[in-house]
mmCIF file of the N, C-alpha and C atoms, coordinates in Angstrom:
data_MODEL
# 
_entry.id   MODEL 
# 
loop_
_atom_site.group_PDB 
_atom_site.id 
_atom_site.type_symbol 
_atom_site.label_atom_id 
_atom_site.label_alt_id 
_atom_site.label_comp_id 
_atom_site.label_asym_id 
_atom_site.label_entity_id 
_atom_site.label_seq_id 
_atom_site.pdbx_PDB_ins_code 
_atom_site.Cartn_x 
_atom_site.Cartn_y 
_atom_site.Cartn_z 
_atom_site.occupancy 
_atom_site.B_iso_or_equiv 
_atom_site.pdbx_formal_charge 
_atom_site.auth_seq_id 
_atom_site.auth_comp_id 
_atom_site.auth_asym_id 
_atom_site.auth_atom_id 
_atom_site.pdbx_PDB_model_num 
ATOM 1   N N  . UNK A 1 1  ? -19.550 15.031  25.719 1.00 0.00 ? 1  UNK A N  1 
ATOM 2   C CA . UNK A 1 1  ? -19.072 15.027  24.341 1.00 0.00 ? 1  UNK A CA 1 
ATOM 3   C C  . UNK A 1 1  ? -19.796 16.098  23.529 1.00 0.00 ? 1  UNK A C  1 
ATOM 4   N N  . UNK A 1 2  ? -19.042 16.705  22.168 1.00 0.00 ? 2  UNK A N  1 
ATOM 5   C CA . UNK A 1 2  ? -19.624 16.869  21.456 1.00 0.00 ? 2  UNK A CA 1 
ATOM 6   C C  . UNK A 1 2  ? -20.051 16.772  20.111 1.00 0.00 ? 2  UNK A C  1 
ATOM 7   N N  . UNK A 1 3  ? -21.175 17.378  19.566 1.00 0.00 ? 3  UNK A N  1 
ATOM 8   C CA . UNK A 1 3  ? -21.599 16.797  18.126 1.00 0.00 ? 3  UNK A CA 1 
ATOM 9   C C  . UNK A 1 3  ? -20.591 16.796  17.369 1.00 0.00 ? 3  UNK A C  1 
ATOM 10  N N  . UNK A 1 4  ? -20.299 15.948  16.161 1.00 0.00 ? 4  UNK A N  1 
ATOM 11  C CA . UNK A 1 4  ? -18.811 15.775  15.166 1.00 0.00 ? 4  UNK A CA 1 
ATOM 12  C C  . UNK A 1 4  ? -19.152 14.841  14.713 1.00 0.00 ? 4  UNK A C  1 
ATOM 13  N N  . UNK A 1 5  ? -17.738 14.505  13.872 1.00 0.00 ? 5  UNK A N  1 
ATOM 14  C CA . UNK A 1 5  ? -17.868 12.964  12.636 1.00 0.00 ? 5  UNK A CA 1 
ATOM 15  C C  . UNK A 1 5  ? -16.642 12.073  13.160 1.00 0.00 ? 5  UNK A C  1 
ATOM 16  N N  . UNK A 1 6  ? -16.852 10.858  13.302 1.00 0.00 ? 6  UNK A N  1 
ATOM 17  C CA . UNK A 1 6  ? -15.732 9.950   14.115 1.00 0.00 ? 6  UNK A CA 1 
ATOM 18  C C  . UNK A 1 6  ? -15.116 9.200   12.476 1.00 0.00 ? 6  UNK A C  1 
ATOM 19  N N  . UNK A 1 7  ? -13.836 9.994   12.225 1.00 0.00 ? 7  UNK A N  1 
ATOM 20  C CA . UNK A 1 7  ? -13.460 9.075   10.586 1.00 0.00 ? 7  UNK A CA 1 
ATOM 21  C C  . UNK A 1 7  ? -12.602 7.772   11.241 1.00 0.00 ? 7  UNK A C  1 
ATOM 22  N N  . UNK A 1 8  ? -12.725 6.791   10.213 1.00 0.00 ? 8  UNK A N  1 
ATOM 23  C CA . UNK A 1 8  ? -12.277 5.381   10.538 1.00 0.00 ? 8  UNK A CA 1 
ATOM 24  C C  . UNK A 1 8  ? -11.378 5.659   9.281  1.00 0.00 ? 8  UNK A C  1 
ATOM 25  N N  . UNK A 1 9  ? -9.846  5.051   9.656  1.00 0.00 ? 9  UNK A N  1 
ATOM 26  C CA . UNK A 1 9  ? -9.322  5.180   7.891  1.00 0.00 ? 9  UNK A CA 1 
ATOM 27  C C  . UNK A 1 9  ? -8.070  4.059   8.698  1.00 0.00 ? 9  UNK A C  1 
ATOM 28  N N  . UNK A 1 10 ? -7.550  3.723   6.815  1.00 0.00 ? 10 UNK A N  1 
ATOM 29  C CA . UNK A 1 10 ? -7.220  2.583   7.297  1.00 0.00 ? 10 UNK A CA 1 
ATOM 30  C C  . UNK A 1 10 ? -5.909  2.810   6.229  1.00 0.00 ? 10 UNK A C  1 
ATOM 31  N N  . UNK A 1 11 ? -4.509  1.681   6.833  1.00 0.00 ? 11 UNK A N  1 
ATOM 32  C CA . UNK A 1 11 ? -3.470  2.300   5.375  1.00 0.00 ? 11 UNK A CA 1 
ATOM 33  C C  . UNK A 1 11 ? -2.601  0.390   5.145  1.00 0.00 ? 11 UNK A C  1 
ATOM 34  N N  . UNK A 1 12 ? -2.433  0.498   4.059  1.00 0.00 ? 12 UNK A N  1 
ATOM 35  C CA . UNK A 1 12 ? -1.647  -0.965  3.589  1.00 0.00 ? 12 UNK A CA 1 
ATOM 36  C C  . UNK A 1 12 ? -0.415  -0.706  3.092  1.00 0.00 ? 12 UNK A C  1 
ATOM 37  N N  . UNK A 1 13 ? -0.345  0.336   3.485  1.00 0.00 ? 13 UNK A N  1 
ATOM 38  C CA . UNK A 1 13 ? 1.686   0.566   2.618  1.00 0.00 ? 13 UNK A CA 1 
ATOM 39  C C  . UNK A 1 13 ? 2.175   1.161   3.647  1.00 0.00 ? 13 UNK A C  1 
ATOM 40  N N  . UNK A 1 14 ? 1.983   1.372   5.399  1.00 0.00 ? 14 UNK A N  1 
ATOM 41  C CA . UNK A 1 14 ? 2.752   2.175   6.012  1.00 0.00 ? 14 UNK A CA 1 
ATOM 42  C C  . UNK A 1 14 ? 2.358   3.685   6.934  1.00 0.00 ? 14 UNK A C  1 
ATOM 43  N N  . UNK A 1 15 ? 1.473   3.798   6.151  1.00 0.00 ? 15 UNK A N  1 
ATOM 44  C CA . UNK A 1 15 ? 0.817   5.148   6.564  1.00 0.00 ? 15 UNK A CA 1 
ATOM 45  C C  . UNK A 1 15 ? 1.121   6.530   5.017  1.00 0.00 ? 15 UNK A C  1 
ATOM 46  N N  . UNK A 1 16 ? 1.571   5.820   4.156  1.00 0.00 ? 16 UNK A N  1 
ATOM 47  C CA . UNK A 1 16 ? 1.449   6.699   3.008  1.00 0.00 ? 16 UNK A CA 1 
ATOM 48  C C  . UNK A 1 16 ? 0.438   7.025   2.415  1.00 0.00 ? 16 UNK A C  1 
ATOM 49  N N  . UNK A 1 17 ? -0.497  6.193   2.253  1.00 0.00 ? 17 UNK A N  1 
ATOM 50  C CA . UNK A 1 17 ? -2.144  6.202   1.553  1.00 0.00 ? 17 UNK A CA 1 
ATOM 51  C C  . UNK A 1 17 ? -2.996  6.102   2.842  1.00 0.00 ? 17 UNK A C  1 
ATOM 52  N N  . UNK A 1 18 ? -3.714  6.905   3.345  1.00 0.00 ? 18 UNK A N  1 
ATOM 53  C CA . UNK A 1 18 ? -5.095  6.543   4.054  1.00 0.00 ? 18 UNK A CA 1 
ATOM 54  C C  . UNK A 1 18 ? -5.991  6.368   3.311  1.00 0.00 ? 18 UNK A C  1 
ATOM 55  N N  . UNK A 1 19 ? -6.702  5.293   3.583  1.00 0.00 ? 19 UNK A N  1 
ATOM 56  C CA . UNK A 1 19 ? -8.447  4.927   2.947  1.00 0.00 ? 19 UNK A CA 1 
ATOM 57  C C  . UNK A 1 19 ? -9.637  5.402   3.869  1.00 0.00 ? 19 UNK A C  1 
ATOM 58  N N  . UNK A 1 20 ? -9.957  5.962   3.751  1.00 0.00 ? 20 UNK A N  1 
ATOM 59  C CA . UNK A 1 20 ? -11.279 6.290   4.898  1.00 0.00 ? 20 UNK A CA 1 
ATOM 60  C C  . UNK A 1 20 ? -12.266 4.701   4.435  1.00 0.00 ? 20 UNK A C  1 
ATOM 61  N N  . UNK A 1 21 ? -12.143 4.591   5.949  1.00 0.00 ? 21 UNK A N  1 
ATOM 62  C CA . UNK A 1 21 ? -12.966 3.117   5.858  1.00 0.00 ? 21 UNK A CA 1 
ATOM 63  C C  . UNK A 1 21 ? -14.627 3.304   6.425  1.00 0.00 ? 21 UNK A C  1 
ATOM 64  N N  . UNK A 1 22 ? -14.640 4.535   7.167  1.00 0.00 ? 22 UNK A N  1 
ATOM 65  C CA . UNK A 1 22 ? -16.318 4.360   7.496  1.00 0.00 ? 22 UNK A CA 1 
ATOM 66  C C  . UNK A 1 22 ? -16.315 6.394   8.009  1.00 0.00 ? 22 UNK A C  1 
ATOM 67  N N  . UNK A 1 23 ? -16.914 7.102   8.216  1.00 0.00 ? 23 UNK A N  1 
ATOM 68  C CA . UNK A 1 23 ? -17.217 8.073   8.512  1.00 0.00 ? 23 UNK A CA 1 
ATOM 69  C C  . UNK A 1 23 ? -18.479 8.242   9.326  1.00 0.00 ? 23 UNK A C  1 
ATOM 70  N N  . UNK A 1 24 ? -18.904 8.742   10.844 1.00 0.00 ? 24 UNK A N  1 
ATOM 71  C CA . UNK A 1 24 ? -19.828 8.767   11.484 1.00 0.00 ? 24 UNK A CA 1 
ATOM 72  C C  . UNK A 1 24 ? -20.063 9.649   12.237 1.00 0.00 ? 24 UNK A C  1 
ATOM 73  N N  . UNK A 1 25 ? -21.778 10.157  12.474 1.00 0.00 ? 25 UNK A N  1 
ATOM 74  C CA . UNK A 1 25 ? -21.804 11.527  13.094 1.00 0.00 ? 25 UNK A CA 1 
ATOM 75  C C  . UNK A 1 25 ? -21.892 11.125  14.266 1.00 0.00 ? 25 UNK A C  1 
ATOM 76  N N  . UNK A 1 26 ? -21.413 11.462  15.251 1.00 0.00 ? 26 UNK A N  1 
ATOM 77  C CA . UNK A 1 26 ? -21.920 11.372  16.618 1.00 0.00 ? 26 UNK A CA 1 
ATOM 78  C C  . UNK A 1 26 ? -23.250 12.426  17.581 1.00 0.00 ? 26 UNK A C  1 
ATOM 79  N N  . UNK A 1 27 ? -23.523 11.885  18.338 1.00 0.00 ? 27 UNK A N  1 
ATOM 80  C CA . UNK A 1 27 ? -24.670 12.585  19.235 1.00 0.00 ? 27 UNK A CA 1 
ATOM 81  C C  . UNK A 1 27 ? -24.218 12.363  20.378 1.00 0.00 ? 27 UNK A C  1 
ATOM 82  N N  . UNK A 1 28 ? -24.382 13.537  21.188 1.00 0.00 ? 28 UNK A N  1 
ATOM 83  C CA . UNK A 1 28 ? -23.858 14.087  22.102 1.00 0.00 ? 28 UNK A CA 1 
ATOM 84  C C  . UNK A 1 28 ? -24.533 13.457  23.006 1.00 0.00 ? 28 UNK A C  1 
ATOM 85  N N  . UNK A 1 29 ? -23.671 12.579  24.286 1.00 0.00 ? 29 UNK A N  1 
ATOM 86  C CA . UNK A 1 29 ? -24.165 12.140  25.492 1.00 0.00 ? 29 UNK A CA 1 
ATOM 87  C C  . UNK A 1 29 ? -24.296 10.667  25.237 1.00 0.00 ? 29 UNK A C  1 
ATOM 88  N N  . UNK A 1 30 ? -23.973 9.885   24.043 1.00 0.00 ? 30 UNK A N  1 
ATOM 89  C CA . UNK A 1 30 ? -24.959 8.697   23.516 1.00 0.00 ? 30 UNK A CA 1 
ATOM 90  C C  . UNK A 1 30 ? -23.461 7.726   23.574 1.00 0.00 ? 30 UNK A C  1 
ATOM 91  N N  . UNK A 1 31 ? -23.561 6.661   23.654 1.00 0.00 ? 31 UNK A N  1 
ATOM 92  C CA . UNK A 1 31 ? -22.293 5.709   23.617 1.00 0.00 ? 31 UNK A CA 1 
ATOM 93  C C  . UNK A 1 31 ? -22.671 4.784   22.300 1.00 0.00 ? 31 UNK A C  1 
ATOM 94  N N  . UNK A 1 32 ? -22.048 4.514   21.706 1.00 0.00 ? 32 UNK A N  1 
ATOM 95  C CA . UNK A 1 32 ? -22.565 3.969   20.073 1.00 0.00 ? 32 UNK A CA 1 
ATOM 96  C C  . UNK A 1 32 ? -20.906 3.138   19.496 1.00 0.00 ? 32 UNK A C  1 
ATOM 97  N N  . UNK A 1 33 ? -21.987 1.900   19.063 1.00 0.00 ? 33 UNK A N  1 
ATOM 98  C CA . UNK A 1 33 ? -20.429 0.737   18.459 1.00 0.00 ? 33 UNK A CA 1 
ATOM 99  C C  . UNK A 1 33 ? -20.602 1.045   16.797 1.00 0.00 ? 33 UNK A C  1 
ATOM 100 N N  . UNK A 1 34 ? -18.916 1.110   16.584 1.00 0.00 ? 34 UNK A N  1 
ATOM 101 C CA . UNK A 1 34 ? -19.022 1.534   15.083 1.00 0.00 ? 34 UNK A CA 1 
ATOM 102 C C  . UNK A 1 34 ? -18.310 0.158   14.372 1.00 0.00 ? 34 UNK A C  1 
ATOM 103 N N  . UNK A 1 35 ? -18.651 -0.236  13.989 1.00 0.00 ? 35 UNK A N  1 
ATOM 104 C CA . UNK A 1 35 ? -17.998 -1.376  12.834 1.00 0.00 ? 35 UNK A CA 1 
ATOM 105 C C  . UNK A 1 35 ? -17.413 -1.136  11.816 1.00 0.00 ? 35 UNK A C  1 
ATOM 106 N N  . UNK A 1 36 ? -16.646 -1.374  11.101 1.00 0.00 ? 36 UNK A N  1 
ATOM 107 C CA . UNK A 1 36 ? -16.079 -1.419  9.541  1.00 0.00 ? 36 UNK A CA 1 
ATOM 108 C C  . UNK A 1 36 ? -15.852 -3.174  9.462  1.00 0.00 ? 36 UNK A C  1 
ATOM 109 N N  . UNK A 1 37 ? -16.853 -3.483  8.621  1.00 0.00 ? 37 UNK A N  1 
ATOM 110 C CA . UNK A 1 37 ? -16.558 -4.861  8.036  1.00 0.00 ? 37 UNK A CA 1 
ATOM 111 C C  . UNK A 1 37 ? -15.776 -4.633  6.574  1.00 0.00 ? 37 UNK A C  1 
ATOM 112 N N  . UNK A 1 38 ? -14.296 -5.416  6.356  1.00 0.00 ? 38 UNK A N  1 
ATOM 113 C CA . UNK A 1 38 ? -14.107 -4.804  5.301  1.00 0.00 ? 38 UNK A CA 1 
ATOM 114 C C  . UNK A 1 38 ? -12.975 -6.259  4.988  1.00 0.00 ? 38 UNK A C  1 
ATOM 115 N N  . UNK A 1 39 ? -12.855 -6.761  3.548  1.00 0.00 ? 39 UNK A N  1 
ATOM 116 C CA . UNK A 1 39 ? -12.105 -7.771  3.425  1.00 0.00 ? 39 UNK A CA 1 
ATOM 117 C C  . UNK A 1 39 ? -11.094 -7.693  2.708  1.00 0.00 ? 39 UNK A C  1 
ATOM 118 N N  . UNK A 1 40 ? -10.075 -7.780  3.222  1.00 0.00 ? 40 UNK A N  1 
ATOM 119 C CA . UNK A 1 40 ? -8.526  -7.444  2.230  1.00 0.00 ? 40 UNK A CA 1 
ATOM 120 C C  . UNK A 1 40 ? -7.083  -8.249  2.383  1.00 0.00 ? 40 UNK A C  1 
ATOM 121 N N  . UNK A 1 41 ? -6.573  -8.042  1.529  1.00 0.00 ? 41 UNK A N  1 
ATOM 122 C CA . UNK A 1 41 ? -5.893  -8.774  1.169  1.00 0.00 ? 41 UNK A CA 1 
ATOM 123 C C  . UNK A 1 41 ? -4.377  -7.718  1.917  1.00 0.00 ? 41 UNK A C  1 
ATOM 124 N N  . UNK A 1 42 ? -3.825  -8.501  2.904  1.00 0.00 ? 42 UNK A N  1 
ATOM 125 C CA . UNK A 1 42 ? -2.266  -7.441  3.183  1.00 0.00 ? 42 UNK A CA 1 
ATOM 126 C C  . UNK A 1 42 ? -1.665  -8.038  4.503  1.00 0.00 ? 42 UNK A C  1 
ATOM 127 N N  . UNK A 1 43 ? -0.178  -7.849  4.242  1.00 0.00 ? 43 UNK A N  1 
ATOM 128 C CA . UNK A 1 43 ? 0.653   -8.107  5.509  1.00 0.00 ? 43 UNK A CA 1 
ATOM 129 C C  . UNK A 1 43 ? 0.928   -7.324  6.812  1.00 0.00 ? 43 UNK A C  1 
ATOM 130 N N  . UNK A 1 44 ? 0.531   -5.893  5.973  1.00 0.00 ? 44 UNK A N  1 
ATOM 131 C CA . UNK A 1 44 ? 0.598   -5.135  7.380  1.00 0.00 ? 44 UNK A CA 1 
ATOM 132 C C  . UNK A 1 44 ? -0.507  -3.804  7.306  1.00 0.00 ? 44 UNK A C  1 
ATOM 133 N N  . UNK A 1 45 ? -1.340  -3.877  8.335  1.00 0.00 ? 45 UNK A N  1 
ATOM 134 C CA . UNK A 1 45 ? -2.446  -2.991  8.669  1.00 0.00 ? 45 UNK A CA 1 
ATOM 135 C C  . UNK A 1 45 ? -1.955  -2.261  9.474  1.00 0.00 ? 45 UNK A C  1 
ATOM 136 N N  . UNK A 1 46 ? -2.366  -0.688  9.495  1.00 0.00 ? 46 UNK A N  1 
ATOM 137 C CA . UNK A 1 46 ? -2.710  0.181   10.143 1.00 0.00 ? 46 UNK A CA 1 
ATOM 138 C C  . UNK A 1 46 ? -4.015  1.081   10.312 1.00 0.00 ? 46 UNK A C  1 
ATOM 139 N N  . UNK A 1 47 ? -4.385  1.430   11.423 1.00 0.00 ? 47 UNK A N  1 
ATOM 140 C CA . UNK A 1 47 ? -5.589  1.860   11.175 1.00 0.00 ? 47 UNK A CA 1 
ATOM 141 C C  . UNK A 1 47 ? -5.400  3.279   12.353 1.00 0.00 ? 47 UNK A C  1 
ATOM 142 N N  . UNK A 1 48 ? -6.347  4.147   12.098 1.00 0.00 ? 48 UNK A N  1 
ATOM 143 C CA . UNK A 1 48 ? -6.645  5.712   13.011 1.00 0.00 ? 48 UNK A CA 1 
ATOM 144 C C  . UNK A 1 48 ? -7.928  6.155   13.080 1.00 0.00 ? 48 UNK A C  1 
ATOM 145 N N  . UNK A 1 49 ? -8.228  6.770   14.453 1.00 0.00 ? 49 UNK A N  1 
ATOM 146 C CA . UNK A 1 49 ? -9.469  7.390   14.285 1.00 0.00 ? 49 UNK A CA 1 
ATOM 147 C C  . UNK A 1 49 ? -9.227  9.120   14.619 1.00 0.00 ? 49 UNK A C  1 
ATOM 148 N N  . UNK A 1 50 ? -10.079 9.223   13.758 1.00 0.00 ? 50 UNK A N  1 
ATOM 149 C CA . UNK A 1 50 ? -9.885  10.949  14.007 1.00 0.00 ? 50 UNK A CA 1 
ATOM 150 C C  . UNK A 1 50 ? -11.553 11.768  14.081 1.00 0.00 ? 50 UNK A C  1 
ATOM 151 N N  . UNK A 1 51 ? -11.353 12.902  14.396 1.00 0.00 ? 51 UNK A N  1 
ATOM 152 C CA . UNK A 1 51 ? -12.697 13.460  14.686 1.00 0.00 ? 51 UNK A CA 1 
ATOM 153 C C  . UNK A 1 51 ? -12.411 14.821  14.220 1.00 0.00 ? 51 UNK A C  1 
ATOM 154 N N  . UNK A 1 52 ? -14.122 15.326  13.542 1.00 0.00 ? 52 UNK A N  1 
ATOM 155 C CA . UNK A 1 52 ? -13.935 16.665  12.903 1.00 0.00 ? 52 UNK A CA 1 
ATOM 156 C C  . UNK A 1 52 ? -14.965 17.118  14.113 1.00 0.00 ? 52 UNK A C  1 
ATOM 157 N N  . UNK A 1 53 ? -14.798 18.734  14.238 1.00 0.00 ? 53 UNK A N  1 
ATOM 158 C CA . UNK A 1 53 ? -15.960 19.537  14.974 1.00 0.00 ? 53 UNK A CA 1 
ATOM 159 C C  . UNK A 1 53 ? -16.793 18.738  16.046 1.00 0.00 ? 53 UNK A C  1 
ATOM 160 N N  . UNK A 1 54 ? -15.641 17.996  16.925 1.00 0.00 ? 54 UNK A N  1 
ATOM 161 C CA . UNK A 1 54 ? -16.367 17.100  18.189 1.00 0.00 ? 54 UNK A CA 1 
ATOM 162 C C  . UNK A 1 54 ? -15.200 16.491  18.943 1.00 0.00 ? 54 UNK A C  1 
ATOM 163 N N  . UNK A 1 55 ? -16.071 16.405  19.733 1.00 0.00 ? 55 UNK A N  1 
ATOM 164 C CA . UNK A 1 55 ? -14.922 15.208  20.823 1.00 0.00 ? 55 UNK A CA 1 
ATOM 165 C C  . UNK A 1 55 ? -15.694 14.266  21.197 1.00 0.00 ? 55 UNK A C  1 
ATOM 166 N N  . UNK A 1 56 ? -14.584 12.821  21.545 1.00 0.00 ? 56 UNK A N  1 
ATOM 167 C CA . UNK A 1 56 ? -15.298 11.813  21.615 1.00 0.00 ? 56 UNK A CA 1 
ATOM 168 C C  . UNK A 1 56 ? -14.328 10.926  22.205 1.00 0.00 ? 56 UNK A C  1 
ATOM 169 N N  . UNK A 1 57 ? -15.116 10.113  23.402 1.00 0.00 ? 57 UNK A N  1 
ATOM 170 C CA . UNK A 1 57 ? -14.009 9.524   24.088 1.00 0.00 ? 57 UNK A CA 1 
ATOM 171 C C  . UNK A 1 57 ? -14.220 8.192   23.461 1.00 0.00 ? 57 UNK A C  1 
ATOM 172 N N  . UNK A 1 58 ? -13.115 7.381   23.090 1.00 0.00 ? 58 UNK A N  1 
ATOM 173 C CA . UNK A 1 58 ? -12.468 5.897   22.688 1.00 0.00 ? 58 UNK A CA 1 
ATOM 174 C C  . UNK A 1 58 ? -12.573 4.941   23.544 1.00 0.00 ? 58 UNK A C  1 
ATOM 175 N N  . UNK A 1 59 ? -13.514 4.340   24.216 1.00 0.00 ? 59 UNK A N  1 
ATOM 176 C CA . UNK A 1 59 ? -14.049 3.385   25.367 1.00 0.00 ? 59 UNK A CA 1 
ATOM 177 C C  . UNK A 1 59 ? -13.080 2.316   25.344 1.00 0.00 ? 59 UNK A C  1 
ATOM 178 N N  . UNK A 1 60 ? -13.089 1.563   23.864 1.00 0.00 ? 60 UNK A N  1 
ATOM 179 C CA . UNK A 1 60 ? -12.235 0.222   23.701 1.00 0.00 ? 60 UNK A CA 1 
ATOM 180 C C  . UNK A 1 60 ? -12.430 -0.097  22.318 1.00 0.00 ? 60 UNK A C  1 
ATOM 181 N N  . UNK A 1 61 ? -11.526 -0.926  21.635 1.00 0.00 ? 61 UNK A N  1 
ATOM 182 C CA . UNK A 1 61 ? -12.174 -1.570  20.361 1.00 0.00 ? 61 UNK A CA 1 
ATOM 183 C C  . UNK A 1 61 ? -10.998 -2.677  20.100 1.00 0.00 ? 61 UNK A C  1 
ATOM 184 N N  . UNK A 1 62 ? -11.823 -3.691  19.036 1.00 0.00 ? 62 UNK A N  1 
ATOM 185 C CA . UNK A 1 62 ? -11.523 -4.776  18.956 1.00 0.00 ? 62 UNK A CA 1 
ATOM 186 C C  . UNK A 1 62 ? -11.378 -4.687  17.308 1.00 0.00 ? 62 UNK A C  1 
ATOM 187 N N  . UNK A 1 63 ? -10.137 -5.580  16.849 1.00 0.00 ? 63 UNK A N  1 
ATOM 188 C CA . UNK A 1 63 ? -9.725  -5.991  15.751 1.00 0.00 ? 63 UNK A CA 1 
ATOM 189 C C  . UNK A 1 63 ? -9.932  -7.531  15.308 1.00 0.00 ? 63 UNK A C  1 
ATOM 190 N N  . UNK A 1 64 ? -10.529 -8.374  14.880 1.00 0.00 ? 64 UNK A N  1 
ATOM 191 C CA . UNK A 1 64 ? -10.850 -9.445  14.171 1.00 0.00 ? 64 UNK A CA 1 
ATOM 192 C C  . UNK A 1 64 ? -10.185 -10.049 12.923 1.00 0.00 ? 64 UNK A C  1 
ATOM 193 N N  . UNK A 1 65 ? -9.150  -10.643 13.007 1.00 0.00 ? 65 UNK A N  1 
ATOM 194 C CA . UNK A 1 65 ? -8.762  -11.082 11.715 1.00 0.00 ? 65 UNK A CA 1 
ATOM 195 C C  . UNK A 1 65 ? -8.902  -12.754 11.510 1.00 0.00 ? 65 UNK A C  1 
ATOM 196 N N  . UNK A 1 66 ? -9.647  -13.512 10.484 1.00 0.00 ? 66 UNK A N  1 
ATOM 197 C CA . UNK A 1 66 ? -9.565  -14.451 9.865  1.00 0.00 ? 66 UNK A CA 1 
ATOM 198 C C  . UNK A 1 66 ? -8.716  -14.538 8.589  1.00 0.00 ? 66 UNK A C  1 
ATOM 199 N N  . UNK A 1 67 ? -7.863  -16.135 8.540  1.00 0.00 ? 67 UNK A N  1 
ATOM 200 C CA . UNK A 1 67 ? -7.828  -16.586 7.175  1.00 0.00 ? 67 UNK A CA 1 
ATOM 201 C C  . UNK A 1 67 ? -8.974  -16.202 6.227  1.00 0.00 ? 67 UNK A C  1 
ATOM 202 N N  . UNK A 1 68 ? -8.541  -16.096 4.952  1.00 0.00 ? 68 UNK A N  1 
ATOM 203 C CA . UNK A 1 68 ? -9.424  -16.216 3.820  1.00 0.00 ? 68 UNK A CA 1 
ATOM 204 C C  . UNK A 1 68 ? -9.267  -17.194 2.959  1.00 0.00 ? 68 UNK A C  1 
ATOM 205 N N  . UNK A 1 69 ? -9.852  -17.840 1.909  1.00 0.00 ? 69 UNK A N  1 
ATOM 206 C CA . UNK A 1 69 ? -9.372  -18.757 1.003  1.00 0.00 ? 69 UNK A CA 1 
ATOM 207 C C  . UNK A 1 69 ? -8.488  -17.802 -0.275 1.00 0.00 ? 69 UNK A C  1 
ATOM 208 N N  . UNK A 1 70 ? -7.951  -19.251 -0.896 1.00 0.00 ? 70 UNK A N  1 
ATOM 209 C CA . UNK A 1 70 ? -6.886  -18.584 -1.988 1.00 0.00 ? 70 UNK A CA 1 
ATOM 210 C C  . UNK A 1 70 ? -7.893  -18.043 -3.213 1.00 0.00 ? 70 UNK A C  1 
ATOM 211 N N  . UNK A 1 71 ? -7.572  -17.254 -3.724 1.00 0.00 ? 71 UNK A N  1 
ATOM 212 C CA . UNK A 1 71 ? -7.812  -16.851 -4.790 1.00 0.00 ? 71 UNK A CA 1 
ATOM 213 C C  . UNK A 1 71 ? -7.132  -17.218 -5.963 1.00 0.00 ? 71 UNK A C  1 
ATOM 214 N N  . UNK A 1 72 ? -7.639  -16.786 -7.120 1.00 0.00 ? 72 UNK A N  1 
ATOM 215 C CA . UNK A 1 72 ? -7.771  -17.628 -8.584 1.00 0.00 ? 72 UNK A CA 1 
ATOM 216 C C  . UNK A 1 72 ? -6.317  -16.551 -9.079 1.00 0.00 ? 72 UNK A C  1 
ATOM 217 N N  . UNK A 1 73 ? -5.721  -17.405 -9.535 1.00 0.00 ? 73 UNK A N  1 
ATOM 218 C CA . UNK A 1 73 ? -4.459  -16.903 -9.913 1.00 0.00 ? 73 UNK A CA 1 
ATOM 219 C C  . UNK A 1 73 ? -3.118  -16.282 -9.019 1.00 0.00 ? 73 UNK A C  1 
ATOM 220 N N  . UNK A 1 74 ? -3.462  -16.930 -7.991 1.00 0.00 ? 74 UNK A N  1 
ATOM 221 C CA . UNK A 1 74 ? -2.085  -16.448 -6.642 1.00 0.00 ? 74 UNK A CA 1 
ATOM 222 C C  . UNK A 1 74 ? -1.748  -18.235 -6.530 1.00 0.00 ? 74 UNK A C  1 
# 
């Protein structure tokens, strides 16, 4: 691999708006778990990873979704 930034971004309307959800540098040769803990409210997720000035291989990753409680005025 080489040195670069692994962007995490994330979209709730489709892929019209990306949010960059986490941004990370990588080091060359090193295997490293990236997290985005993030809590939201939506029916349909999409998410992408992209890389600037590096390469980086995608081993595996896991998505986690829980219920949340209701909120005040829904």
């Amino acid at each position: 691999t080489v040195s670069g930034s692994i962007i995490l971004q994330y979209t709730r309307d489709g892929g019209t708006t990306w949010k960059t959800g986490k941004t990370v540098t990588t080091n060359t040769g090193k295997v490293r778990e990236i997290r985005l803990k993030k809590q939201m409210r939506t029916k349909r997720l999409m998410w992408r990873v992209t890389a600037t000035d590096g390469q980086f291989d995608l081993l595996g990753y896991e998505v986690d979704i829980s219920a949340g409680g209701e909120s005040k005025g829904e």
